[in-house]
C-alpha positions as CSV (number, residue, x, y, z in Angstrom):
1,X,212.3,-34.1,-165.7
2,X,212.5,-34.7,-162.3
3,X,209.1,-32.8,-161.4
4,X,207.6,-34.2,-164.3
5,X,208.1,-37.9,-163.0
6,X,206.9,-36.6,-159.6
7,X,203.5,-34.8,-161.1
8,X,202.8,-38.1,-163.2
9,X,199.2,-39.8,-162.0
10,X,199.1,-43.8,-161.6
11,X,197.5,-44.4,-165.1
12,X,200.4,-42.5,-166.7
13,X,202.8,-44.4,-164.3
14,X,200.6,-47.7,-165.6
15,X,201.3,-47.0,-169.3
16,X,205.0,-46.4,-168.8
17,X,205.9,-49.3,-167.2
18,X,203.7,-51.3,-170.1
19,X,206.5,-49.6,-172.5
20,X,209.5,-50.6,-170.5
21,X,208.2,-54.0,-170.2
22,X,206.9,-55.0,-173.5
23,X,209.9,-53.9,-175.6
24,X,211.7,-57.1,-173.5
25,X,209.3,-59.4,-175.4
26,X,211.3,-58.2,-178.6
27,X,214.7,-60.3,-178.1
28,X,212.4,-63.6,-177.9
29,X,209.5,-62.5,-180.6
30,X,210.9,-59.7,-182.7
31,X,208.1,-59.7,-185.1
32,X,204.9,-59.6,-182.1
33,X,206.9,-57.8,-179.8
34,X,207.4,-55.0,-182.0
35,X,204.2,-55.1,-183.6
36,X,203.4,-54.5,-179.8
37,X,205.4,-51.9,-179.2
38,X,203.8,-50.0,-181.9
39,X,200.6,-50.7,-181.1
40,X,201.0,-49.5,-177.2
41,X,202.5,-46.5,-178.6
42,X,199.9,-45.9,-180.8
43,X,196.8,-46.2,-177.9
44,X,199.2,-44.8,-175.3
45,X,197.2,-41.4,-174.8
46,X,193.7,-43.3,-175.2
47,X,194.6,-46.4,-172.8
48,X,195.6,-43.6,-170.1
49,X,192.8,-41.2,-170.7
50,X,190.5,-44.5,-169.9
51,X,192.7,-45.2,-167.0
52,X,191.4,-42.1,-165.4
53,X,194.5,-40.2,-165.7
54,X,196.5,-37.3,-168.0
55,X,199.1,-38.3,-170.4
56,X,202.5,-38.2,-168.7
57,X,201.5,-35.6,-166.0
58,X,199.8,-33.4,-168.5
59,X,201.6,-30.6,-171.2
60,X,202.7,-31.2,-174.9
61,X,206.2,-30.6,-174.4
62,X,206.5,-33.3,-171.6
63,X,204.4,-35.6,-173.5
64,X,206.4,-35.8,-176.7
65,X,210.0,-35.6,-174.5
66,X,208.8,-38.7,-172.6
67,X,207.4,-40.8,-175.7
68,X,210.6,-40.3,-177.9
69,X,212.6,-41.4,-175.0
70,X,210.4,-44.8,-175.2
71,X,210.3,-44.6,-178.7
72,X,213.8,-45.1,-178.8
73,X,214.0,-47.2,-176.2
74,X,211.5,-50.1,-178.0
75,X,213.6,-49.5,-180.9
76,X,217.3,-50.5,-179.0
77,X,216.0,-53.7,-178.7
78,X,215.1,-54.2,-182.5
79,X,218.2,-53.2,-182.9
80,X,220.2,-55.5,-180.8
81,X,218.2,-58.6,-182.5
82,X,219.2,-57.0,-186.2
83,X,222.4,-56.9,-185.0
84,X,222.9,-60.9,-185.1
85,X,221.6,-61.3,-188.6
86,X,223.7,-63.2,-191.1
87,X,223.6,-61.0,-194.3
88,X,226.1,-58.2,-194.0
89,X,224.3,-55.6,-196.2
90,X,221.2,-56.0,-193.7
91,X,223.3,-55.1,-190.4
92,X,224.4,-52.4,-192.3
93,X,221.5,-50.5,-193.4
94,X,220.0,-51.1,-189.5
95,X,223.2,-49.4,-188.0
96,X,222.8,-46.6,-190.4
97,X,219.1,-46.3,-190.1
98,X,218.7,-47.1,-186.4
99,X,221.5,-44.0,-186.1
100,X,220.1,-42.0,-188.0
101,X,216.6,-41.7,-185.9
102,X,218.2,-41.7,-182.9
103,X,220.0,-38.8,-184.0
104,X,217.0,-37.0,-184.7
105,X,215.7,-38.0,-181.6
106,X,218.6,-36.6,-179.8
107,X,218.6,-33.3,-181.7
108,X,214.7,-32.9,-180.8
109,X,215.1,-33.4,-177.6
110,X,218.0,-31.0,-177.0
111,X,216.3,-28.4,-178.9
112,X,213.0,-28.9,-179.1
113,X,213.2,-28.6,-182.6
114,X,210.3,-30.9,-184.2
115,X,211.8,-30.8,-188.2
116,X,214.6,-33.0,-186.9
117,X,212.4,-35.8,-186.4
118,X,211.5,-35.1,-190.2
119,X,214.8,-34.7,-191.5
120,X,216.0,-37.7,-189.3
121,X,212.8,-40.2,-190.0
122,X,212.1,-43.7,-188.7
123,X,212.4,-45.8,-191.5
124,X,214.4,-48.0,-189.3
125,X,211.3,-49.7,-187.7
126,X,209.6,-50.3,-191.2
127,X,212.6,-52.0,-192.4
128,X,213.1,-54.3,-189.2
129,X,209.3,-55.4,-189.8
130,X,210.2,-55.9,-193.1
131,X,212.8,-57.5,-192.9
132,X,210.9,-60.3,-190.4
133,X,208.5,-60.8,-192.7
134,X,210.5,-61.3,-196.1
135,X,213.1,-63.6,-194.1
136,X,210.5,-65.9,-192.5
137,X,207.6,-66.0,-195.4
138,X,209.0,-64.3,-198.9
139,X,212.9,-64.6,-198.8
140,X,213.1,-64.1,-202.7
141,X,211.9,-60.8,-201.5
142,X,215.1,-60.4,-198.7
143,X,217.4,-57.8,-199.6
144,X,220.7,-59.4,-200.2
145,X,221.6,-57.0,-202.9
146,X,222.5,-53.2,-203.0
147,X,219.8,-53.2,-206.3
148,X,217.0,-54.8,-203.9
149,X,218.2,-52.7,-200.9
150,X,217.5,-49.5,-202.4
151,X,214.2,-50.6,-203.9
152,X,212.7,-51.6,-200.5
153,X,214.0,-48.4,-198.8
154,X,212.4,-46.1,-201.4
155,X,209.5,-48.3,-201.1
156,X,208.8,-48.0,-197.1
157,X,210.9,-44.5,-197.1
158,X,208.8,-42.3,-199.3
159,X,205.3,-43.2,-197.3
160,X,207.2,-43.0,-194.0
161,X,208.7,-39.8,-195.0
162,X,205.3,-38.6,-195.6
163,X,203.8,-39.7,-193.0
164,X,206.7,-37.5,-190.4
165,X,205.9,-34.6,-192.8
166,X,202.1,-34.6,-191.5
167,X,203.2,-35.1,-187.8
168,X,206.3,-33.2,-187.4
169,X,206.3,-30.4,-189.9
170,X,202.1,-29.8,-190.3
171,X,201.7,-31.0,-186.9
172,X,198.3,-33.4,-187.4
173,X,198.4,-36.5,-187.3
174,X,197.3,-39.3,-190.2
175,X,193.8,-39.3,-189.1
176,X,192.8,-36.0,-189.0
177,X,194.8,-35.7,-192.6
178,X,192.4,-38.1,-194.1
179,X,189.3,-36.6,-192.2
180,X,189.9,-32.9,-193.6
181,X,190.3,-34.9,-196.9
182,X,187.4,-36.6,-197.1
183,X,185.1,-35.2,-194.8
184,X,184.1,-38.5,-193.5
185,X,181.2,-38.8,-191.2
186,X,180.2,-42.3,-190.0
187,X,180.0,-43.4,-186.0
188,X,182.7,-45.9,-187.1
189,X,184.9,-43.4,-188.0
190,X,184.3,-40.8,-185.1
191,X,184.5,-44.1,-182.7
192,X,188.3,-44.2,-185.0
193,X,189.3,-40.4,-184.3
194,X,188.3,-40.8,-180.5
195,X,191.1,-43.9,-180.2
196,X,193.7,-42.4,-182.1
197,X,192.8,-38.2,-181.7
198,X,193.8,-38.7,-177.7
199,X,197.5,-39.2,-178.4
200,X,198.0,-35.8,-180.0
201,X,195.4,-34.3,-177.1
């Protein structure tokens, strides 16, 4: 870890501090700030590869070691904004589903082991946005009730668990899954692939 952190070039150092920084923006803005943090994690590899530099030093496994940590990190402070909403069965689900990722993260990060992150998905995040959005704009749609509750989980869980499949388990990421699928070729698309293929790099 240690040489890793030593071997790191500025624009990796640049993009790190972005995603220690921005989660803050989280306990004041939950619904921006995380939108955010998903975004910078999302453009990570290509905002540093336009800096000049190699994701996090260079090498996959210190790449995905250092992006889980931050990962979880972003997520802690979702979580500690769930944690002061009113509706019981709400604070619930987020303790069970924030633990249940960073579970997974632990485990693949002791082991290496990528099917934990399958096995332990992130549905947490999709529920916290969700949860934003329904309370501030739809709140017949807020999931005050165990019936509700498992409805929106199954909802957000089934694509989400889908989506970890493709990553963790095949190993590709949602991009190229739709370009082997449809074979698309258009400079919009390639432009697409270039942005979101230098994450995985």
């Amino acid at each position: 870890m240690l040489n890793l952190i030593i071997n790191m070039d500025f624009a990796s150092i640049i993009v790190i501090i972005l995603r220690l920084i921005v989660p803050v923006s989280i306990l004041r803005y939950p619904l921006v700030g995380i939108i955010i943090c998903i975004v910078l994690d999302l453009f990570e590899g290509t905002l540093v590869y336009v800096l000049g530099g190699e994701v996090f030093g260079g090498g996959v496994i210190s790449y995905h070691f250092l992006d889980k940590l931050l990962d979880i990190y972003y997520l802690s402070f979702a979580f500690f904004v769930a944690l002061r909403w009113k509706v019981r069965l709400v604070r619930i689900s987020i303790i069970s589903l924030f633990s249940i990722r960073l579970i997974g993260t632990l485990l693949f990060l002791f082991t290496g082991f990528r099917l934990f992150l399958l096995l332990f998905p992130n549905i947490f995040e999709l529920f916290f946005i969700y949860c934003l959005v329904a309370n501030k704009w739809f709140p017949q749609f807020y999931p005050k009730s165990l019936s509700k509750l498992l409805i929106i989980l199954i909802i957000l869980g089934l694509p989400k668990l889908a989506l970890e499949y493709l990553i963790h388990y095949k190993q590709i990421t949602f991009i190229q899954f739709i370009d082997s699928l449809f074979k698309i070729e258009t400079p919009v698309w390639d432009w697409i692939k270039i942005l979101f293929l230098q994450k995985s790099a």
